[in-house]
C-alpha positions as a LaTeX table, in Angstrom:
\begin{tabular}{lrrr}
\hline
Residue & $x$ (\AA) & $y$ (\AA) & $z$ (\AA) \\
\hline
Unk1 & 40.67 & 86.10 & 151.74 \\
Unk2 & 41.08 & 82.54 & 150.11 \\
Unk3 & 41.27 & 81.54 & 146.07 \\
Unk4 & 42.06 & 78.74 & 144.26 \\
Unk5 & 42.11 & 77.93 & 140.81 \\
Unk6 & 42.54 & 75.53 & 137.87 \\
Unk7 & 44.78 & 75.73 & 135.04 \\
Unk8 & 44.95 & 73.55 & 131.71 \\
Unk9 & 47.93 & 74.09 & 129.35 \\
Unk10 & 48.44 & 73.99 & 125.73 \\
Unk11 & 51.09 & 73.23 & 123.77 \\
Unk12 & 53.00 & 72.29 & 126.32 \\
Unk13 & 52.71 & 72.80 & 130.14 \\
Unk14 & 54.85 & 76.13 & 130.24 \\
Unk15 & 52.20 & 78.98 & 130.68 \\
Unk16 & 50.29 & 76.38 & 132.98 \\
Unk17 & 53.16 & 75.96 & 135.69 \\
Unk18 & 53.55 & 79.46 & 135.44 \\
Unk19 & 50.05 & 80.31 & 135.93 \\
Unk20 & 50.35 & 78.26 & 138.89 \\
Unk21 & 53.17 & 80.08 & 140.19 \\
Unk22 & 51.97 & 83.55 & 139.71 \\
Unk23 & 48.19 & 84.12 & 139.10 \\
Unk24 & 46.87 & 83.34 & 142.26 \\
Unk25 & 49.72 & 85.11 & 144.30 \\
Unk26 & 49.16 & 88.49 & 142.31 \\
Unk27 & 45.38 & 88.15 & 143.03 \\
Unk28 & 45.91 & 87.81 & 146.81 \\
Unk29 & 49.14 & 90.33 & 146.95 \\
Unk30 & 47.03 & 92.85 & 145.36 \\
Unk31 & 43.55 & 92.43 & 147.37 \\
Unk32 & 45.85 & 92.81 & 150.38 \\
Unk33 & 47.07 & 96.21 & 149.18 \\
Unk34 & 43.63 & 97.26 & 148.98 \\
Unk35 & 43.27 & 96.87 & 152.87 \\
Unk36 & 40.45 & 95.43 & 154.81 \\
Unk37 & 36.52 & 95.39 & 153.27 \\
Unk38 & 37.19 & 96.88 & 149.47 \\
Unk39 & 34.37 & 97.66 & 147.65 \\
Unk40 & 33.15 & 94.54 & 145.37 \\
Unk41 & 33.99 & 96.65 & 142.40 \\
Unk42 & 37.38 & 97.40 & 143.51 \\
Unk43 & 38.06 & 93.73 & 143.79 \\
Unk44 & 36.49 & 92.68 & 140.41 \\
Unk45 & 38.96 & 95.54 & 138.99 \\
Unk46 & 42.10 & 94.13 & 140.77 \\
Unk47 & 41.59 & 90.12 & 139.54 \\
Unk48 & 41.08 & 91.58 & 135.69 \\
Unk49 & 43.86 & 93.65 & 135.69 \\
Unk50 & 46.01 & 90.39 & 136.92 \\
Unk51 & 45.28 & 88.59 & 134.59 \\
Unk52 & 45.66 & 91.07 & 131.99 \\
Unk53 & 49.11 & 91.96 & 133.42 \\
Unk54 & 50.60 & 88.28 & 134.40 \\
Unk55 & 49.66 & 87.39 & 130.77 \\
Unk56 & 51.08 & 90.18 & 129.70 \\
Unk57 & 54.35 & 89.33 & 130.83 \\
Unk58 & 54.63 & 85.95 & 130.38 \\
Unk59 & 54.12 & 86.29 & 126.76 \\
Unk60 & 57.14 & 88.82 & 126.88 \\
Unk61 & 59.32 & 86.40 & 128.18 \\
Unk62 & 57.22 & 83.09 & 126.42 \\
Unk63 & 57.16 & 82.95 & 122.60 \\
Unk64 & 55.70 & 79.70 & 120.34 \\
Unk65 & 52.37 & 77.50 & 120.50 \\
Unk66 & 52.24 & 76.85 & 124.78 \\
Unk67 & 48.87 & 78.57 & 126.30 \\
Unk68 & 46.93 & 77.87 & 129.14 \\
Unk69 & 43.45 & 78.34 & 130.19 \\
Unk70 & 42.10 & 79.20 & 133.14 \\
Unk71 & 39.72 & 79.30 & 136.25 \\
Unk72 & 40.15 & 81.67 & 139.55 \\
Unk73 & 37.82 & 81.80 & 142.38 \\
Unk74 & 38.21 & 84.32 & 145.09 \\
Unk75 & 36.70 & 84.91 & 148.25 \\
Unk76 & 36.69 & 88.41 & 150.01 \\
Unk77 & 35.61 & 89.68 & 152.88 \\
Unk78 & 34.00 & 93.15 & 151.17 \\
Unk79 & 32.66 & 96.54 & 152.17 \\
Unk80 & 29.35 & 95.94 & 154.42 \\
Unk81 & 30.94 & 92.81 & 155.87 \\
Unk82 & 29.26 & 90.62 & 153.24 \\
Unk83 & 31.30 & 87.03 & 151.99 \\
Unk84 & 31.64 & 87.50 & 148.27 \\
Unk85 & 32.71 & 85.11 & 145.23 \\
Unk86 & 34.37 & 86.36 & 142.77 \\
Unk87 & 35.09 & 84.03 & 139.67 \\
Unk88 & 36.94 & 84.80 & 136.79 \\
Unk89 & 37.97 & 82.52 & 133.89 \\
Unk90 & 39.15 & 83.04 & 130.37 \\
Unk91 & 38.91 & 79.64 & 128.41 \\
Unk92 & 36.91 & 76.39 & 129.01 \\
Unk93 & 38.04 & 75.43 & 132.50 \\
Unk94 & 34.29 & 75.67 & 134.35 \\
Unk95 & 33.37 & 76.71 & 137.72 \\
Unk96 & 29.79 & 75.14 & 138.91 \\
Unk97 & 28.07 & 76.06 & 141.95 \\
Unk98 & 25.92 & 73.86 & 144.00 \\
Unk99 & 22.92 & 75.86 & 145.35 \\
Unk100 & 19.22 & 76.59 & 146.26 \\
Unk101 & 17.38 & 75.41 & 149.29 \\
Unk102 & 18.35 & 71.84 & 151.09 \\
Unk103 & 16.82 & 68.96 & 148.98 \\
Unk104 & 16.28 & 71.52 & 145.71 \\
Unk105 & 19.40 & 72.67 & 145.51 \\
Unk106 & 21.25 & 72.67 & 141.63 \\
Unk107 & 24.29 & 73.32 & 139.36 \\
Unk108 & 25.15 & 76.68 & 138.44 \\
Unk109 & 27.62 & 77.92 & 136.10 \\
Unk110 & 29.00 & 80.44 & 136.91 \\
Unk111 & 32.16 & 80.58 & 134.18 \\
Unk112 & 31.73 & 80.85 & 130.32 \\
Unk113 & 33.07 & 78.59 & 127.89 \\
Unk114 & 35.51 & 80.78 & 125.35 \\
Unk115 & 34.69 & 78.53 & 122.73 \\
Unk116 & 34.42 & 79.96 & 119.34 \\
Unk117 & 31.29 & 77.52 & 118.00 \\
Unk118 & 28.27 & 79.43 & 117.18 \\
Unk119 & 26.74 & 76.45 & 119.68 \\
Unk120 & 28.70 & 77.67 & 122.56 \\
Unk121 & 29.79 & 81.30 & 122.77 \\
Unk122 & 28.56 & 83.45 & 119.23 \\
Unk123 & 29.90 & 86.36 & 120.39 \\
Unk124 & 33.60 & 85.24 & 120.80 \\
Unk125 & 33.08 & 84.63 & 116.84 \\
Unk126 & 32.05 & 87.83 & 116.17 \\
Unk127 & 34.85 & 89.90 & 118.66 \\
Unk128 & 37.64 & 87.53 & 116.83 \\
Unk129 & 36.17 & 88.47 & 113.58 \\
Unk130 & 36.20 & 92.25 & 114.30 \\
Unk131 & 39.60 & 92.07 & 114.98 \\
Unk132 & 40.25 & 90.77 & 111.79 \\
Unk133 & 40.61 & 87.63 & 112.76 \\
Unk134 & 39.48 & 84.25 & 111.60 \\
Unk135 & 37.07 & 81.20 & 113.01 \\
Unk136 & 37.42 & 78.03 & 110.94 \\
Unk137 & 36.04 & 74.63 & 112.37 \\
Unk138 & 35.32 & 76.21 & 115.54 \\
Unk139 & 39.13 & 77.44 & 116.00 \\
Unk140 & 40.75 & 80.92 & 116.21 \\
Unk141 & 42.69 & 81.06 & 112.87 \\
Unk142 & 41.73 & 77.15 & 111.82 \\
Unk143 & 44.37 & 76.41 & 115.08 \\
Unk144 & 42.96 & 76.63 & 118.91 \\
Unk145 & 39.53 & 75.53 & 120.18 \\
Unk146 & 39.72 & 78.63 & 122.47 \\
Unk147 & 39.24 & 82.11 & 122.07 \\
Unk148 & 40.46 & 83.28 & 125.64 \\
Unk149 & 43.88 & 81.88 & 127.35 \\
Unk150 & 46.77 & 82.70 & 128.49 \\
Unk151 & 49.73 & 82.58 & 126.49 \\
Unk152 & 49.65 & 81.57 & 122.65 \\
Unk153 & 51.61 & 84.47 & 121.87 \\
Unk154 & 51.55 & 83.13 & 118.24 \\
Unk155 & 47.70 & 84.25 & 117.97 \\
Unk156 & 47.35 & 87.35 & 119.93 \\
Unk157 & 45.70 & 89.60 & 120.29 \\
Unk158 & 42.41 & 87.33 & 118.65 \\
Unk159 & 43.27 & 85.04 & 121.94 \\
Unk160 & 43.36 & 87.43 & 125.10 \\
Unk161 & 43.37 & 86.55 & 128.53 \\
Unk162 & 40.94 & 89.21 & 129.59 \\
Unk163 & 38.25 & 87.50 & 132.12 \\
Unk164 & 34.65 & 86.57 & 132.25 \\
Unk165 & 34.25 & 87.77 & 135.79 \\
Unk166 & 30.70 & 86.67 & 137.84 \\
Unk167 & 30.17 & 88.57 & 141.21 \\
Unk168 & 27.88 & 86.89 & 144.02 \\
Unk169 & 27.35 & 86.74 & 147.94 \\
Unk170 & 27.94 & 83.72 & 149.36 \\
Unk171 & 24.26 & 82.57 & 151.05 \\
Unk172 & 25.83 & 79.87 & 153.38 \\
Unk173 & 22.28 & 78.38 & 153.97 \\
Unk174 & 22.44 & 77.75 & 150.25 \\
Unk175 & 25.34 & 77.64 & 148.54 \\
Unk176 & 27.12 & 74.20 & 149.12 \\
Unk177 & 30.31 & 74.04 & 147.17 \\
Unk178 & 31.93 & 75.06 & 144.27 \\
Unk179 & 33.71 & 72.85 & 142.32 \\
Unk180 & 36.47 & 73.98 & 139.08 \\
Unk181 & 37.22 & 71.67 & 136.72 \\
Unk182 & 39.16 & 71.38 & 133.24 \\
Unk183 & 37.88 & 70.62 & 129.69 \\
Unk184 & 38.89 & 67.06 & 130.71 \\
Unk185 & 36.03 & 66.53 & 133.12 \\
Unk186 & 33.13 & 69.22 & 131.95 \\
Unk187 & 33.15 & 67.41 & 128.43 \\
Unk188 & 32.67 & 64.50 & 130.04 \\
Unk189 & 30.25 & 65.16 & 133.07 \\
Unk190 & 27.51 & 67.44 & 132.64 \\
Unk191 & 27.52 & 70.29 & 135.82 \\
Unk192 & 24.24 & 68.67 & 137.61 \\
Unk193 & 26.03 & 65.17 & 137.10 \\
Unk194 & 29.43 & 67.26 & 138.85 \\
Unk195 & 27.44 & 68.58 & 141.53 \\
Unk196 & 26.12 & 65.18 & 142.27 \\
Unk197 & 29.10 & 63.31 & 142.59 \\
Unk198 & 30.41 & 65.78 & 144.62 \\
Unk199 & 27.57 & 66.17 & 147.01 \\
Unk200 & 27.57 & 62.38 & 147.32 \\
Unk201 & 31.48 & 62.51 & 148.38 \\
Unk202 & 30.87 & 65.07 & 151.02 \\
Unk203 & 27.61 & 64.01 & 152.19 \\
Unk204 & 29.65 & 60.62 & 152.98 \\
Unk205 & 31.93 & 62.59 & 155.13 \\
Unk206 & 35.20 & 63.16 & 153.23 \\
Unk207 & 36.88 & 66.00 & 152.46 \\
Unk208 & 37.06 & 68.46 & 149.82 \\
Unk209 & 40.37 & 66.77 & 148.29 \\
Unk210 & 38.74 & 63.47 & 147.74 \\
Unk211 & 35.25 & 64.58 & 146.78 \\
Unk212 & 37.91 & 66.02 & 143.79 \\
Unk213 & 39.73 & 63.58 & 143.28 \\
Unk214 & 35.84 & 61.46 & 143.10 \\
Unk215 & 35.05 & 64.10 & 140.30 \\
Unk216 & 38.30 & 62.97 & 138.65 \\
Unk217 & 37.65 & 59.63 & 138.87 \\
Unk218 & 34.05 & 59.62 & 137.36 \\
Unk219 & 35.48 & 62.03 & 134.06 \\
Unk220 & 38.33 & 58.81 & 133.61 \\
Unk221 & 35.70 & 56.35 & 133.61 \\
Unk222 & 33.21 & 58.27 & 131.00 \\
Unk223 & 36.74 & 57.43 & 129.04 \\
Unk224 & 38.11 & 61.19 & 129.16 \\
Unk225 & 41.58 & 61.25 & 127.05 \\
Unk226 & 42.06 & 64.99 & 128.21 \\
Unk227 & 43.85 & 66.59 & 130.83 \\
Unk228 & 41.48 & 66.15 & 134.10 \\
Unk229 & 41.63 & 68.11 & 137.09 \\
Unk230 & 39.48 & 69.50 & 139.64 \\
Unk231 & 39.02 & 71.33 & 143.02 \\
Unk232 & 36.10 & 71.86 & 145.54 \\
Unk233 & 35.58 & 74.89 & 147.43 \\
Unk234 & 33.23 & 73.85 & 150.21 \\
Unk235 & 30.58 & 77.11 & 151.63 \\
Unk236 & 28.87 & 74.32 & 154.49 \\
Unk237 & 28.25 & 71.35 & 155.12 \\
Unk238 & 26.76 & 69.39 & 152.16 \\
Unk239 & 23.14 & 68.23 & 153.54 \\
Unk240 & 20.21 & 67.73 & 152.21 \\
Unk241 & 21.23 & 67.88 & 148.90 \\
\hline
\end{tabular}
Protein backbone atom coordinates (compact mmCIF):
# COMPACT_ATOMS: atom_id res chain seq x y z
CA UNK A 1 0.00 0.00 0.00
CA UNK A 2 1.33 3.62 -0.81
CA UNK A 3 -0.73 7.24 -0.62
CA UNK A 4 0.11 10.56 -0.77
CA UNK A 5 -1.70 13.60 -0.71
CA UNK A 6 -2.02 17.40 -0.93
CA UNK A 7 -3.33 19.75 1.48
CA UNK A 8 -4.14 23.64 1.14
CA UNK A 9 -5.11 25.57 4.30
CA UNK A 10 -7.35 28.35 5.08
CA UNK A 11 -7.31 30.79 7.43
CA UNK A 12 -4.31 29.94 8.59
CA UNK A 13 -2.13 26.78 8.15
CA UNK A 14 -3.50 24.93 11.37
CA UNK A 15 -5.93 22.20 9.96
CA UNK A 16 -3.31 21.89 7.00
CA UNK A 17 -0.23 20.76 9.22
CA UNK A 18 -2.54 18.70 10.93
CA UNK A 19 -3.92 17.10 7.98
CA UNK A 20 -0.47 16.38 7.20
CA UNK A 21 0.18 14.78 10.35
CA UNK A 22 -2.80 12.60 10.60
CA UNK A 23 -4.84 11.92 7.39
CA UNK A 24 -2.63 9.90 5.58
CA UNK A 25 -1.42 7.81 8.68
CA UNK A 26 -5.16 6.90 9.62
CA UNK A 27 -5.72 5.86 5.95
CA UNK A 28 -2.73 3.46 5.94
CA UNK A 29 -3.18 2.32 9.86
CA UNK A 30 -6.60 1.39 9.01
CA UNK A 31 -6.13 -0.46 5.46
CA UNK A 32 -3.55 -2.45 7.43
CA UNK A 33 -6.16 -3.59 9.94
CA UNK A 34 -8.13 -4.82 7.19
CA UNK A 35 -5.34 -7.44 6.34
CA UNK A 36 -4.02 -8.44 3.02
CA UNK A 37 -6.37 -8.07 -0.48
CA UNK A 38 -9.71 -6.18 1.07
CA UNK A 39 -12.40 -5.93 -1.07
CA UNK A 40 -12.35 -2.46 -3.15
CA UNK A 41 -15.47 -1.54 -1.30
CA UNK A 42 -14.06 -2.18 2.00
CA UNK A 43 -11.26 0.18 1.22
CA UNK A 44 -13.41 3.02 -0.29
CA UNK A 45 -15.41 2.63 3.19
CA UNK A 46 -12.24 2.89 5.38
CA UNK A 47 -10.65 6.34 3.52
CA UNK A 48 -14.40 8.06 3.97
CA UNK A 49 -14.80 7.23 7.31
CA UNK A 50 -11.13 8.92 7.95
CA UNK A 51 -11.81 11.66 6.81
CA UNK A 52 -15.06 11.97 8.35
CA UNK A 53 -13.50 11.02 11.72
CA UNK A 54 -9.96 13.04 11.63
CA UNK A 55 -12.17 16.07 10.76
CA UNK A 56 -14.23 15.27 13.23
CA UNK A 57 -11.81 15.66 15.82
CA UNK A 58 -9.84 18.28 14.84
CA UNK A 59 -12.71 20.57 14.84
CA UNK A 60 -13.25 19.40 18.58
CA UNK A 61 -10.07 20.49 19.54
CA UNK A 62 -9.83 23.54 16.53
CA UNK A 63 -12.37 26.39 16.79
CA UNK A 64 -12.30 29.89 14.43
CA UNK A 65 -11.89 30.58 10.52
CA UNK A 66 -8.58 27.89 9.76
CA UNK A 67 -9.78 24.99 7.14
CA UNK A 68 -8.04 23.02 4.82
CA UNK A 69 -8.79 21.26 1.69
CA UNK A 70 -7.78 18.30 0.50
CA UNK A 71 -6.51 15.52 -1.96
CA UNK A 72 -5.65 11.65 -0.98
CA UNK A 73 -4.57 9.06 -3.35
CA UNK A 74 -4.23 5.51 -2.30
CA UNK A 75 -2.95 2.54 -3.77
CA UNK A 76 -4.02 -1.05 -2.64
CA UNK A 77 -3.24 -4.19 -3.42
CA UNK A 78 -7.19 -5.56 -3.44
CA UNK A 79 -9.15 -8.79 -3.49
CA UNK A 80 -8.34 -10.67 -6.98
CA UNK A 81 -4.79 -9.33 -6.84
CA UNK A 82 -5.73 -6.30 -8.96
CA UNK A 83 -3.58 -2.63 -8.30
CA UNK A 84 -6.31 -0.19 -7.46
CA UNK A 85 -6.49 3.81 -7.09
CA UNK A 86 -8.42 5.09 -4.85
CA UNK A 87 -8.79 9.01 -4.77
CA UNK A 88 -10.64 10.95 -2.50
CA UNK A 89 -10.80 14.75 -2.14
CA UNK A 90 -13.15 17.19 -0.51
CA UNK A 91 -12.37 20.81 -1.83
CA UNK A 92 -10.53 22.13 -4.95
CA UNK A 93 -7.13 20.47 -4.60
CA UNK A 94 -7.28 18.24 -8.15
CA UNK A 95 -5.96 14.93 -8.92
CA UNK A 96 -5.32 14.41 -12.93
CA UNK A 97 -4.41 11.26 -14.45
CA UNK A 98 -2.31 10.82 -17.46
CA UNK A 99 -3.69 7.93 -19.60
CA UNK A 100 -4.78 6.06 -22.83
CA UNK A 101 -2.56 4.30 -25.25
CA UNK A 102 1.31 5.55 -25.87
CA UNK A 103 1.22 8.69 -28.16
CA UNK A 104 -2.86 9.24 -27.38
CA UNK A 105 -2.69 9.24 -24.06
CA UNK A 106 -4.73 12.41 -21.99
CA UNK A 107 -5.68 14.21 -18.72
CA UNK A 108 -8.20 12.82 -16.57
CA UNK A 109 -9.78 14.18 -13.61
CA UNK A 110 -10.39 12.20 -11.47
CA UNK A 111 -11.30 14.69 -8.25
CA UNK A 112 -14.26 17.22 -8.17
CA UNK A 113 -14.00 20.74 -7.56
CA UNK A 114 -16.34 21.60 -4.25
CA UNK A 115 -16.95 24.82 -5.59
CA UNK A 116 -20.28 26.28 -4.99
CA UNK A 117 -20.68 28.25 -8.66
CA UNK A 118 -23.48 26.99 -10.65
CA UNK A 119 -20.35 26.85 -13.42
CA UNK A 120 -18.52 24.34 -11.42
CA UNK A 121 -20.35 22.00 -9.08
CA UNK A 122 -24.58 22.90 -9.06
CA UNK A 123 -25.23 20.40 -6.84
CA UNK A 124 -22.98 21.56 -3.89
CA UNK A 125 -25.47 24.73 -4.22
CA UNK A 126 -28.35 22.89 -3.91
CA UNK A 127 -27.04 20.27 -0.78
CA UNK A 128 -25.82 23.71 1.06
CA UNK A 129 -29.15 25.14 0.38
CA UNK A 130 -31.10 22.13 1.76
CA UNK A 131 -29.38 22.42 4.76
CA UNK A 132 -30.49 25.72 5.18
CA UNK A 133 -27.68 27.16 4.24
CA UNK A 134 -26.66 30.02 2.03
CA UNK A 135 -24.53 30.55 -1.47
CA UNK A 136 -23.77 34.22 -2.14
CA UNK A 137 -21.05 35.16 -4.84
CA UNK A 138 -20.16 31.68 -5.20
CA UNK A 139 -19.35 31.28 -1.27
CA UNK A 140 -20.92 29.15 1.51
CA UNK A 141 -22.65 31.84 3.67
CA UNK A 142 -21.16 35.01 1.42
CA UNK A 143 -17.56 33.65 3.26
CA UNK A 144 -15.56 30.47 1.68
CA UNK A 145 -15.13 29.61 -2.02
CA UNK A 146 -15.50 25.94 -0.89
CA UNK A 147 -18.20 23.82 0.01
CA UNK A 148 -16.10 20.70 1.23
CA UNK A 149 -12.88 21.06 3.69
CA UNK A 150 -11.66 20.26 6.56
CA UNK A 151 -11.96 22.37 9.43
CA UNK A 152 -13.96 25.80 9.34
CA UNK A 153 -15.71 24.82 12.31
CA UNK A 154 -17.34 28.32 12.10
CA UNK A 155 -19.55 27.02 9.01
CA UNK A 156 -20.34 23.49 9.65
CA UNK A 157 -22.11 21.41 8.95
CA UNK A 158 -22.86 23.45 5.22
CA UNK A 159 -18.83 22.77 4.84
CA UNK A 160 -18.19 18.91 5.52
CA UNK A 161 -15.27 17.02 4.87
CA UNK A 162 -17.08 14.01 3.53
CA UNK A 163 -15.15 12.79 0.17
CA UNK A 164 -15.66 12.61 -3.51
CA UNK A 165 -14.15 9.17 -3.77
CA UNK A 166 -13.22 7.72 -7.65
CA UNK A 167 -12.32 3.92 -7.74
CA UNK A 168 -10.08 2.55 -10.76
CA UNK A 169 -7.48 -0.28 -11.68
CA UNK A 170 -4.36 0.81 -12.40
CA UNK A 171 -3.69 -0.38 -16.38
CA UNK A 172 0.18 0.03 -16.18
CA UNK A 173 0.36 -0.09 -20.07
CA UNK A 174 -1.72 3.05 -19.80
CA UNK A 175 -1.85 4.92 -17.00
CA UNK A 176 1.38 7.13 -16.72
CA UNK A 177 1.21 9.26 -13.65
CA UNK A 178 -0.89 11.01 -11.50
CA UNK A 179 -0.20 14.23 -10.50
CA UNK A 180 -2.22 16.36 -7.23
CA UNK A 181 -2.08 19.75 -7.17
CA UNK A 182 -3.63 22.84 -5.17
CA UNK A 183 -6.00 25.66 -6.30
CA UNK A 184 -2.65 27.48 -6.80
CA UNK A 185 -1.62 25.52 -9.86
CA UNK A 186 -5.13 24.02 -11.41
CA UNK A 187 -6.36 27.77 -11.75
CA UNK A 188 -3.53 28.44 -13.43
CA UNK A 189 -2.70 25.34 -15.70
CA UNK A 190 -5.40 23.60 -17.33
CA UNK A 191 -5.06 19.41 -16.55
CA UNK A 192 -3.88 18.55 -20.35
CA UNK A 193 -1.37 21.59 -19.97
CA UNK A 194 -0.38 19.60 -16.22
CA UNK A 195 -0.07 16.40 -17.81
CA UNK A 196 2.20 17.86 -20.38
CA UNK A 197 4.63 19.45 -18.37
CA UNK A 198 4.85 16.60 -16.42
CA UNK A 199 5.28 14.06 -19.12
CA UNK A 200 7.95 16.34 -20.57
CA UNK A 201 9.90 16.26 -17.03
CA UNK A 202 9.85 12.53 -16.87
CA UNK A 203 10.24 11.75 -20.39
CA UNK A 204 13.66 13.83 -19.85
CA UNK A 205 14.62 11.41 -17.21
CA UNK A 206 14.04 13.05 -13.81
CA UNK A 207 12.24 12.05 -11.12
CA UNK A 208 8.90 12.37 -9.77
CA UNK A 209 10.06 15.24 -7.21
CA UNK A 210 11.28 17.51 -9.91
CA UNK A 211 8.73 16.78 -12.61
CA UNK A 212 6.64 18.51 -9.34
CA UNK A 213 8.48 20.85 -8.53
CA UNK A 214 8.43 21.62 -12.90
CA UNK A 215 4.54 21.75 -12.37
CA UNK A 216 5.23 24.33 -9.64
CA UNK A 217 7.33 26.25 -11.52
CA UNK A 218 5.10 26.64 -14.69
CA UNK A 219 1.76 27.72 -12.16
CA UNK A 220 4.49 30.73 -10.69
CA UNK A 221 5.20 31.85 -14.05
CA UNK A 222 1.34 31.97 -15.36
CA UNK A 223 1.73 34.64 -12.24
CA UNK A 224 -0.17 32.33 -9.57
CA UNK A 225 -0.49 34.49 -6.16
CA UNK A 226 -1.95 31.27 -4.42
CA UNK A 227 -0.60 28.67 -2.41
CA UNK A 228 1.12 26.14 -5.08
CA UNK A 229 1.95 22.70 -4.49
CA UNK A 230 2.07 19.51 -6.19
CA UNK A 231 3.05 15.77 -6.25
CA UNK A 232 3.45 13.03 -8.98
CA UNK A 233 2.61 9.54 -8.49
CA UNK A 234 4.39 7.76 -11.32
CA UNK A 235 2.36 4.06 -12.67
CA UNK A 236 5.55 3.51 -15.57
CA UNK A 237 7.70 4.90 -17.32
CA UNK A 238 6.45 8.05 -19.14
CA UNK A 239 6.93 7.10 -23.05
CA UNK A 240 5.36 7.83 -25.81
CA UNK A 241 3.34 10.32 -24.50
Amino acid sequence: MFNAGIFDGHGGDQVSKELQRTLLQTISARICQLGDLPTAALVQEVIHTSYLDVNRELSRRMGGEAGSCAVTATLVATAGGQLQLFVANAGDCRAVLFTGPPGQRRAVRLSEDHKPHPQVCPAEIRRVSAMGGTVLWGRVQGCLAVSRAFGDKSLQPYVTAEPHISVRVVDREQDAFLYMASDGVTDVVQDAAGCSVVAESLARGVGVQQAAAALVNRAFAAGSGDNISATVMRFQAARGT
